[in-house]
MISEVEX-930666 format. One line per field, with one value per residue: residue number from 1; residue in one letter; x negated, y negated, z of N, C-alpha, C in turn. Coordinates in steps of 0.1 Angstrom, whole numbers. Layout:
residues N
nr <- NUM | ...
rest <- A | ...
n.u <- X | ...
n.v <- Y | ...
n.w <- Z | ...
ca.u <- X | ...
ca.v <- Y | ...
ca.w <- Z | ...
c.u <- X | ...
c.v <- Y | ...
c.w <- Z | ...
***
This chain:
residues 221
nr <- 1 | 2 | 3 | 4 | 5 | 6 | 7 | 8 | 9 | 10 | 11 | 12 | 13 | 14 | 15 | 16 | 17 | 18 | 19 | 20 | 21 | 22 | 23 | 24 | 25 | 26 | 27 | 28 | 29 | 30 | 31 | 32 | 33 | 34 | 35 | 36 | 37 | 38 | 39 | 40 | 41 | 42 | 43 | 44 | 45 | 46 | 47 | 48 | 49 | 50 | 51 | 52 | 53 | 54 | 55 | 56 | 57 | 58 | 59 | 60 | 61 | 62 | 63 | 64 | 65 | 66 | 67 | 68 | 69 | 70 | 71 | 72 | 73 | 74 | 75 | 76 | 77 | 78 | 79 | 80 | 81 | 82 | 83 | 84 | 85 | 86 | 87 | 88 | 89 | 90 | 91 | 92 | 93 | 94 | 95 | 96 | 97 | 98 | 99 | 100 | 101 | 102 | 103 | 104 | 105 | 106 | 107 | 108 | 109 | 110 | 111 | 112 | 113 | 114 | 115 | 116 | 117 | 118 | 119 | 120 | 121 | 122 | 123 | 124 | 125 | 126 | 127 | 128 | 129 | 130 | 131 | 132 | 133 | 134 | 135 | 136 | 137 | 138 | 139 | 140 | 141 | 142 | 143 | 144 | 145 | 146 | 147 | 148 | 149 | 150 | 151 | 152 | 153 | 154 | 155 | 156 | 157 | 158 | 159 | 160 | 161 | 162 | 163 | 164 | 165 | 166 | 167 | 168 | 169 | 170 | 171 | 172 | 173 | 174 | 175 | 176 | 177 | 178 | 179 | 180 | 181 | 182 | 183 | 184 | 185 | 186 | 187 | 188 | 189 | 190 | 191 | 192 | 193 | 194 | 195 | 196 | 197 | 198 | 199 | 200 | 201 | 202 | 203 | 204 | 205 | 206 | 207 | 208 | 209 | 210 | 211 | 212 | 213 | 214 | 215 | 216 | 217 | 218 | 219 | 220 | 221
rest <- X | X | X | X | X | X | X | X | X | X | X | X | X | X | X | X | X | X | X | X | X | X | X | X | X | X | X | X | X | X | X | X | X | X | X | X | X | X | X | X | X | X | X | X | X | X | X | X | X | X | X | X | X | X | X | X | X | X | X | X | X | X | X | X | X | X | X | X | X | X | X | X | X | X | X | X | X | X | X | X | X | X | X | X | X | X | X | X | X | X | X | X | X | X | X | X | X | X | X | X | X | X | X | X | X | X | X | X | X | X | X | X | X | X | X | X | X | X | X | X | X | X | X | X | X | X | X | X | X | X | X | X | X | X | X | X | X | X | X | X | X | X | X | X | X | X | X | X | X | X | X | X | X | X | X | X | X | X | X | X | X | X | X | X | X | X | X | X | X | X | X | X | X | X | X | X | X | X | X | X | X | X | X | X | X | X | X | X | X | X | X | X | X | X | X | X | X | X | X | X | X | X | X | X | X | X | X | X | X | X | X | X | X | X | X | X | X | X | X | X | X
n.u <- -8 | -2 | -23 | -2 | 11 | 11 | -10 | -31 | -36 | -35 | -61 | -77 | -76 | -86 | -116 | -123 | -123 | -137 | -164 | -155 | -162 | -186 | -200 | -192 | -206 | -234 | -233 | -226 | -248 | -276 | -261 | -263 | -290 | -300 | -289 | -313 | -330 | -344 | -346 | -331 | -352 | -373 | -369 | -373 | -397 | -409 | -394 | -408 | -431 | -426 | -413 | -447 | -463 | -453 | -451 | -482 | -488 | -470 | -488 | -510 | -503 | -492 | -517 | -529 | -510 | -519 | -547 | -543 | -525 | -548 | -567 | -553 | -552 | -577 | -573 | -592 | -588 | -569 | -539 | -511 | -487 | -493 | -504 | -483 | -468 | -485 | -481 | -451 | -447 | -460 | -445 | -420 | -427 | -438 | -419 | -402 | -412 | -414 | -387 | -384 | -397 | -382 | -360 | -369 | -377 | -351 | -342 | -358 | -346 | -321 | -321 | -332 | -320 | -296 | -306 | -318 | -298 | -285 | -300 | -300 | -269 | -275 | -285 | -268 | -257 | -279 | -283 | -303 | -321 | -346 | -356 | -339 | -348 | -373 | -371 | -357 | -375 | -392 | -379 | -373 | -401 | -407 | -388 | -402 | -425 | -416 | -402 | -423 | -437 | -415 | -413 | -438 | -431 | -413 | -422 | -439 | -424 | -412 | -428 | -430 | -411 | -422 | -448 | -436 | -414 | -432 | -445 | -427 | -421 | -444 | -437 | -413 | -423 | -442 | -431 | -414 | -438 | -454 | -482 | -524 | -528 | -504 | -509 | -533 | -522 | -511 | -531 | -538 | -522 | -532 | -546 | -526 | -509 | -529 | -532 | -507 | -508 | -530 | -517 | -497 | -511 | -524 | -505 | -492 | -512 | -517 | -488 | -487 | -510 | -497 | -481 | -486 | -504 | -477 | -467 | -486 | -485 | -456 | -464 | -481 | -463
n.v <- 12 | -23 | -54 | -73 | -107 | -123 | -109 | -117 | -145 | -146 | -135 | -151 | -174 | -166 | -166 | -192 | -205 | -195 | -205 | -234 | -233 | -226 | -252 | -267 | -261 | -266 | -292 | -305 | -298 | -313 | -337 | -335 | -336 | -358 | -378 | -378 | -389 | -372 | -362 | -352 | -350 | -348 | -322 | -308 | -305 | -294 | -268 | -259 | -256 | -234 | -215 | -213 | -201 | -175 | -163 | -167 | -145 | -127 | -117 | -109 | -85 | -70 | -67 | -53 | -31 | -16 | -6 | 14 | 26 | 32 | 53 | 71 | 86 | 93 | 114 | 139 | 156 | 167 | 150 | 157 | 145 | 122 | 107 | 100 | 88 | 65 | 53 | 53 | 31 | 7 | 3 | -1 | -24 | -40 | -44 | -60 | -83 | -94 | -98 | -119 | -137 | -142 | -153 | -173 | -189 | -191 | -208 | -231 | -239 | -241 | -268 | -283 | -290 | -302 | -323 | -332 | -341 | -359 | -378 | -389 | -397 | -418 | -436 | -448 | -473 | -493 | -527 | -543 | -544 | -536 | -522 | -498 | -490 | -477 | -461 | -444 | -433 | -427 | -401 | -384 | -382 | -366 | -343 | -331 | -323 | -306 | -290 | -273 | -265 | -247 | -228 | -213 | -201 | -186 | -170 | -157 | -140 | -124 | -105 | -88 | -66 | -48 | -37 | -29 | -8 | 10 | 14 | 24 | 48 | 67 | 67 | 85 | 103 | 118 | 122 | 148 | 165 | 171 | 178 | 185 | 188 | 175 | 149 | 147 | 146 | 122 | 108 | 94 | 78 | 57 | 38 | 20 | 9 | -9 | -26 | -39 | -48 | -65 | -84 | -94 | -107 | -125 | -145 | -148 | -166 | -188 | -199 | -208 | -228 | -248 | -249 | -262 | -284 | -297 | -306 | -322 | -342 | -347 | -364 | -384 | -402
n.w <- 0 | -9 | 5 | 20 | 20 | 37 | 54 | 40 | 41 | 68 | 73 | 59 | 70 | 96 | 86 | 75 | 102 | 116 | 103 | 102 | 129 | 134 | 117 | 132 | 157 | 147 | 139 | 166 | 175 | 167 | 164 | 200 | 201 | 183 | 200 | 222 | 208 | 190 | 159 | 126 | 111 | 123 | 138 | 113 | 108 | 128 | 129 | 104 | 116 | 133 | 113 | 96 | 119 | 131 | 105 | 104 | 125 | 115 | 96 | 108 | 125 | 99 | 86 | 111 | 111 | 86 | 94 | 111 | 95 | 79 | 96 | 103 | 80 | 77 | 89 | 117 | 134 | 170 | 180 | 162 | 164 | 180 | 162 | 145 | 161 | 162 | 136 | 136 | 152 | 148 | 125 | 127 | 147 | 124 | 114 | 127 | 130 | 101 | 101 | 120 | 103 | 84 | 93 | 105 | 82 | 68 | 89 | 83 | 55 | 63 | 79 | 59 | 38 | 52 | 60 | 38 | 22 | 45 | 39 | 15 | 16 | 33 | 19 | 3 | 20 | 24 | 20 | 13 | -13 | -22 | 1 | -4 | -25 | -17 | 2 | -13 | -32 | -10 | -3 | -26 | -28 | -6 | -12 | -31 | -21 | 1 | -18 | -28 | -5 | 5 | -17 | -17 | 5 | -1 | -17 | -3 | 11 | -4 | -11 | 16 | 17 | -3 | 8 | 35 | 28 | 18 | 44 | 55 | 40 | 44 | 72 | 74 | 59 | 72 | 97 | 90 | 86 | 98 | 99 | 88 | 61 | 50 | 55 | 43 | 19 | 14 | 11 | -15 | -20 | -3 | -22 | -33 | -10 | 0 | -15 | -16 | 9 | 3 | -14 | -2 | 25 | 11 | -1 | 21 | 36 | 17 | 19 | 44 | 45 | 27 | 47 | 68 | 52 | 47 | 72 | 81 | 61 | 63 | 91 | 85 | 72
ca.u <- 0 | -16 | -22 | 5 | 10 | 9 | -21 | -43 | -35 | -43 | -75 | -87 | -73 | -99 | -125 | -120 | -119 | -154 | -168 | -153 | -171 | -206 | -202 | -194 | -215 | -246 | -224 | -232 | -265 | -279 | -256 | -267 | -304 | -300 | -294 | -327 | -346 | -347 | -336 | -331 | -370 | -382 | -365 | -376 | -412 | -407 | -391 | -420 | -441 | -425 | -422 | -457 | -464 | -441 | -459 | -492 | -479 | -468 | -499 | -518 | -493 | -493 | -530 | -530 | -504 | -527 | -558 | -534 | -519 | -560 | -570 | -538 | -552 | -588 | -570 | -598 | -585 | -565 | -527 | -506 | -477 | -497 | -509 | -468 | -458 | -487 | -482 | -438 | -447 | -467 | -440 | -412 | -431 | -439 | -402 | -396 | -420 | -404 | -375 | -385 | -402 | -368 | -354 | -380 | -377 | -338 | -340 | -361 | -337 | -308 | -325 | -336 | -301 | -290 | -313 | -317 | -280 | -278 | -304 | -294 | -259 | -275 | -293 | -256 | -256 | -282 | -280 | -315 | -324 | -365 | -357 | -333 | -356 | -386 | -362 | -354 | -389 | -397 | -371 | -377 | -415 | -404 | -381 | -410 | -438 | -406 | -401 | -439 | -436 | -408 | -414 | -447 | -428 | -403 | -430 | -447 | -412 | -406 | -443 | -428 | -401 | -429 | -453 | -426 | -410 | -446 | -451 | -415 | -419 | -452 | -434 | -404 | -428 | -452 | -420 | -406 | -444 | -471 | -495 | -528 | -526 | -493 | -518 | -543 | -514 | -509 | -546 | -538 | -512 | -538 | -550 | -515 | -506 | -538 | -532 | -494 | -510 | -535 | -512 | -487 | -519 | -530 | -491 | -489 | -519 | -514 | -480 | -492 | -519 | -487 | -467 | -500 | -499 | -464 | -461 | -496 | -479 | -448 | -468 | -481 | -448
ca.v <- 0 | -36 | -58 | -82 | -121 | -125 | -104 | -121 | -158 | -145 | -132 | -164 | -184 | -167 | -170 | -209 | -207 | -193 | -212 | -242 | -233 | -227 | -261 | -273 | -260 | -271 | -305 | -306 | -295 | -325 | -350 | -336 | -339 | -371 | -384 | -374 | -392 | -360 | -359 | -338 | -350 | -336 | -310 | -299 | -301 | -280 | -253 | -255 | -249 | -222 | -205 | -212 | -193 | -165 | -157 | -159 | -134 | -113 | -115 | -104 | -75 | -57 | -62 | -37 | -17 | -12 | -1 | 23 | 39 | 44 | 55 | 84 | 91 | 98 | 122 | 144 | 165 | 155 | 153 | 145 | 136 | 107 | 98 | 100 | 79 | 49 | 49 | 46 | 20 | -3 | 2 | -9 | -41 | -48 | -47 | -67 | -95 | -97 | -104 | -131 | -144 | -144 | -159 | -188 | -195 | -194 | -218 | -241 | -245 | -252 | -282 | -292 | -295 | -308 | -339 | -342 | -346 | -376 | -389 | -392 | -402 | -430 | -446 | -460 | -483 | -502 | -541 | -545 | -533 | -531 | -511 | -489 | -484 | -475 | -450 | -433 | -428 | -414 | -388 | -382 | -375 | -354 | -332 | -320 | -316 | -294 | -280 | -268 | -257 | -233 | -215 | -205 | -193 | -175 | -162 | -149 | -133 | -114 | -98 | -82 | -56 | -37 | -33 | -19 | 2 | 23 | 21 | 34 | 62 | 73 | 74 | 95 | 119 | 122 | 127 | 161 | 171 | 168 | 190 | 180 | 189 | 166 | 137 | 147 | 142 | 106 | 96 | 89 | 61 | 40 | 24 | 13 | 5 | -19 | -36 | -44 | -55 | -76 | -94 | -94 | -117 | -135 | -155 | -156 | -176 | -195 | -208 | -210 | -238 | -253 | -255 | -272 | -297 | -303 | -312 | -331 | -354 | -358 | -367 | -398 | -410
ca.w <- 0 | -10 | 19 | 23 | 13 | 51 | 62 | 33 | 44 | 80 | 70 | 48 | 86 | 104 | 78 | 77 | 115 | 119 | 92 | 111 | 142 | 131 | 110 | 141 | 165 | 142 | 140 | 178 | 178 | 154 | 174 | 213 | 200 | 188 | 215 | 230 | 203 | 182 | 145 | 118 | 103 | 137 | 137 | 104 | 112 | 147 | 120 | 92 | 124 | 138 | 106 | 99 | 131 | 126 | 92 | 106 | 138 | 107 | 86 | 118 | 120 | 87 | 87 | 118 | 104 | 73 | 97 | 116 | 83 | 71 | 104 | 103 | 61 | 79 | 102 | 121 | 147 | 178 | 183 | 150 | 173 | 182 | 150 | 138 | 171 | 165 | 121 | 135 | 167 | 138 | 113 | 139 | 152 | 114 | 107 | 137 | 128 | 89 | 107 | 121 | 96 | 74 | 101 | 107 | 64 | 69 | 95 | 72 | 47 | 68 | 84 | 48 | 33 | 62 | 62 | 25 | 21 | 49 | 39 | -1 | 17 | 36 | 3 | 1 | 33 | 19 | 11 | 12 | -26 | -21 | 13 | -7 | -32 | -8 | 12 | -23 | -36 | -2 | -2 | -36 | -23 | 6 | -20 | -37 | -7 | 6 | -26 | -29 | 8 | 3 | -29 | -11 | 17 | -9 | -29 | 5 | 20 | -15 | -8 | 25 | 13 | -7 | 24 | 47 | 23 | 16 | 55 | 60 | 34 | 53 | 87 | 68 | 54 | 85 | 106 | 86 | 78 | 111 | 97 | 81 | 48 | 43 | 59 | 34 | 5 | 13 | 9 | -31 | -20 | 3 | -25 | -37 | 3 | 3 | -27 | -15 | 17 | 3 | -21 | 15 | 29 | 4 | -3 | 34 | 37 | 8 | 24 | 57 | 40 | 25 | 57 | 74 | 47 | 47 | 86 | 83 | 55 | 73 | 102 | 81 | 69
c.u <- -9 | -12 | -12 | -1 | 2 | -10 | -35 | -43 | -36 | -59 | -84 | -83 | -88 | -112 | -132 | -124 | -138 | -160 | -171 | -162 | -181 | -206 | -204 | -200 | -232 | -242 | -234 | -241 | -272 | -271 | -261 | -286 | -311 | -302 | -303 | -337 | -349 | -339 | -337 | -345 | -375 | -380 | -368 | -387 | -413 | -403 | -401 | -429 | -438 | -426 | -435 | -464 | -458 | -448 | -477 | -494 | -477 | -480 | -512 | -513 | -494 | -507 | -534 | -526 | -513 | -540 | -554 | -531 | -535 | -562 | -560 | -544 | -569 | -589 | -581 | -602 | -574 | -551 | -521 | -491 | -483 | -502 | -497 | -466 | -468 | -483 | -461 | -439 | -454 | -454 | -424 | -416 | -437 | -426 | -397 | -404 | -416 | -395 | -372 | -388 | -392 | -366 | -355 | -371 | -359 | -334 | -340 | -352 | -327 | -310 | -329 | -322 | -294 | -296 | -315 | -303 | -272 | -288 | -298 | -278 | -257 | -279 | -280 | -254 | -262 | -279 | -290 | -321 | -338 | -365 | -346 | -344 | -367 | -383 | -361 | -367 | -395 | -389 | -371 | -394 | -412 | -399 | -393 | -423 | -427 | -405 | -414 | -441 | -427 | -408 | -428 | -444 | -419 | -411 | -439 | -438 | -409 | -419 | -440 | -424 | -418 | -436 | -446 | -417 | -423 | -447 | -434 | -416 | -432 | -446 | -425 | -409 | -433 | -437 | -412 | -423 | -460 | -482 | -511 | -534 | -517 | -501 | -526 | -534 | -511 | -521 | -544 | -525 | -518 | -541 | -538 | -511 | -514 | -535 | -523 | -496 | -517 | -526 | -501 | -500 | -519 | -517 | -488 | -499 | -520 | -495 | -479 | -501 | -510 | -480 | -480 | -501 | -486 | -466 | -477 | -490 | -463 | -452 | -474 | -473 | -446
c.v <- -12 | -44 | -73 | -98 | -130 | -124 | -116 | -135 | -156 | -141 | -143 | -173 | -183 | -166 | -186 | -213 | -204 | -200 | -224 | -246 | -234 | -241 | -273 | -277 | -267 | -293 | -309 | -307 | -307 | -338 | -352 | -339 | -350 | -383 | -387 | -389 | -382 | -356 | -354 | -338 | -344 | -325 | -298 | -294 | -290 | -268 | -253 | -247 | -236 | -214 | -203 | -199 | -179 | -156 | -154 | -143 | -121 | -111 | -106 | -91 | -63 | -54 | -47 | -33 | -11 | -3 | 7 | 35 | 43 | 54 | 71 | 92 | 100 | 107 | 131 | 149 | 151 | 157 | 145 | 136 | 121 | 99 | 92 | 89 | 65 | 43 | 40 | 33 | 8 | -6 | -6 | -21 | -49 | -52 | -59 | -81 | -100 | -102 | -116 | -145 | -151 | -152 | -175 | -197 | -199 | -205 | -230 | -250 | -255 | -262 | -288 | -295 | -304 | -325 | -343 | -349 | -357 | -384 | -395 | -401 | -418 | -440 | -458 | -470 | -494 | -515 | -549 | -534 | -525 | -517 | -497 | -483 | -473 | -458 | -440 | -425 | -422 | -401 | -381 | -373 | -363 | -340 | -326 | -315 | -304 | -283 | -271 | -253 | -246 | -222 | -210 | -196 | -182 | -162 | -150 | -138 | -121 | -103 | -86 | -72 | -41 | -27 | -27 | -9 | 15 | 25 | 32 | 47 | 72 | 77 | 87 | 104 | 125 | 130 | 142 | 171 | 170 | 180 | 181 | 178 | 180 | 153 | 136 | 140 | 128 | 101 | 89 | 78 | 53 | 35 | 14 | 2 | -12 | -25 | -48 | -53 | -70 | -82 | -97 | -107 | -128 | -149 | -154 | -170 | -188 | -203 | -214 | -221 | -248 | -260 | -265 | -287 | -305 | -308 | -321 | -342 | -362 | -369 | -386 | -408 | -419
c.w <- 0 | 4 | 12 | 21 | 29 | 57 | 52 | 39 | 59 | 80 | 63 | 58 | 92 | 100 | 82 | 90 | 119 | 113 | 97 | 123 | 142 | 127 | 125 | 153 | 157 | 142 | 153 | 184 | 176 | 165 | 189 | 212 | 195 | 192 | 226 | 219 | 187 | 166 | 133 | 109 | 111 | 135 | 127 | 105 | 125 | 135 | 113 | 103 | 129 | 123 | 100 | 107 | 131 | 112 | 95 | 123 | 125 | 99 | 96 | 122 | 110 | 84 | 98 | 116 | 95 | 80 | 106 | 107 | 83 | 80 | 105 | 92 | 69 | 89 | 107 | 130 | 160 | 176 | 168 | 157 | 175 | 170 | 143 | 146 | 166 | 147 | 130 | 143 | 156 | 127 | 118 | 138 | 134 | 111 | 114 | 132 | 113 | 93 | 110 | 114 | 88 | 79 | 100 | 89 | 65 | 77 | 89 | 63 | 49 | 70 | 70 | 42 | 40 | 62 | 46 | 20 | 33 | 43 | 22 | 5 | 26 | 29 | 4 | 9 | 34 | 12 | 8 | -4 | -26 | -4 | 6 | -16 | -26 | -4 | -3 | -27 | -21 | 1 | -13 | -33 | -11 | -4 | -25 | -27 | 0 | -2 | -32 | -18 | 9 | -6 | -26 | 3 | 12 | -13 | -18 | 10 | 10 | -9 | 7 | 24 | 9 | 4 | 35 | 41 | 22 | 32 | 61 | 55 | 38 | 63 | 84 | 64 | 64 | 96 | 100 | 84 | 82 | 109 | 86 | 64 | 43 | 47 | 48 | 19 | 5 | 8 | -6 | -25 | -9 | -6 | -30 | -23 | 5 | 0 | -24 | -5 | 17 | -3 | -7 | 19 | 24 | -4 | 10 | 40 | 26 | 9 | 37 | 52 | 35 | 38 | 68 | 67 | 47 | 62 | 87 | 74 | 64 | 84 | 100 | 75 | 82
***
């Protein structure tokens, strides 16, 4: 039976209704902070930083995962239980640190929308044409030092999936197959693993050098 005219226009209520709430609760955030002094240019830089931070926390991360997995590949007696439990305990806390990382980058955004869209909306308030101008060309400059800074943090977040999928599909084999001969069969996928890791580094640090410049230029605004 299809869902009713009723059920659907109750379901698109409490849609709207949550929607509502978040808009609002961030509403509130941005207004109680403020208050303090604290406004959504601060606030953006406190997020570049934390994700910053967050990426190098994870870059420091998958690197030990990586000398964990060889360390397992060079197995040479000794308990494979423990070699299974530190490859899953690395592949866990790398998942957990991606997470964050997302997280951090997702934050980013919000606060960038959020402030490029008052500030474009306070251009209009202007009666001062040389101070309008000024204000345009620097948000205009901000847009692209932002837009620099994020497609290195995109470019670095895409780089993650591969690296935790190869360390997932290790723990998944290791875990049906604690013998050393099935240890031995992995050795032909470290060098793939590396590779993933190093290109995993090498776009974390290369937006990590970004998010450094970006909060050192705001800093001179």
């Amino acid at each position: 039976m299809g869902t009713s005219v009723f059920e659907k226009a109750r379901r698109m209520l409490v849609v709207m209704t949550v929607i509502g709430l978040l808009l609002g609760c961030e509403s509130a955030y941005y207004k109680t902070m403020e208050k303090f002094g604290y406004h959504k240019r601060d606030l953006m830089v406190d997020r570049v930083q934390e994700a910053r931070d967050a990426q190098e926390d994870a870059k420091e991360q998958f690197e030990s995962a990586l000398e964990k997995f060889t360390a397992v590949l060079q197995f040479d007696g000794g308990q494979l239980e423990d070699k299974y439990d530190q490859l899953k305990s690395e592949y866990d806390l790398s998942q957990s640190k991606a997470d964050t990382v997302r997280g951090r980058i997702a934050a980013v955004e919000d606060v960038a929308e959020d402030l490029f869209a008052e500030w474009k909306a306070e251009l209009d308030q202007y009666t001062n044409t040389s101070l309008r101008r000024n204000s345009e060309r620097q948000l205009q400059q901000t847009r692209r030092q932002y837009s620099q800074l994020i497609g290195a943090m995109k470019r670095a977040e895409k780089k993650i999936d591969p690296v935790l999928l190869a360390l997932r599909d290790q723990v998944l084999f290791l875990k049906h197959n604690l013998n050393a001969q099935a240890i031995a069969s992995l050795q032909s996928e470290l060098v793939a693993v590396e590779a993933d890791v190093a290109s995993l580094i090498k776009e974390m640090e290369a937006s990590i050098r970004e998010a450094d410049t970006f909060i050192n230029q705001m800093a001179k605004e």
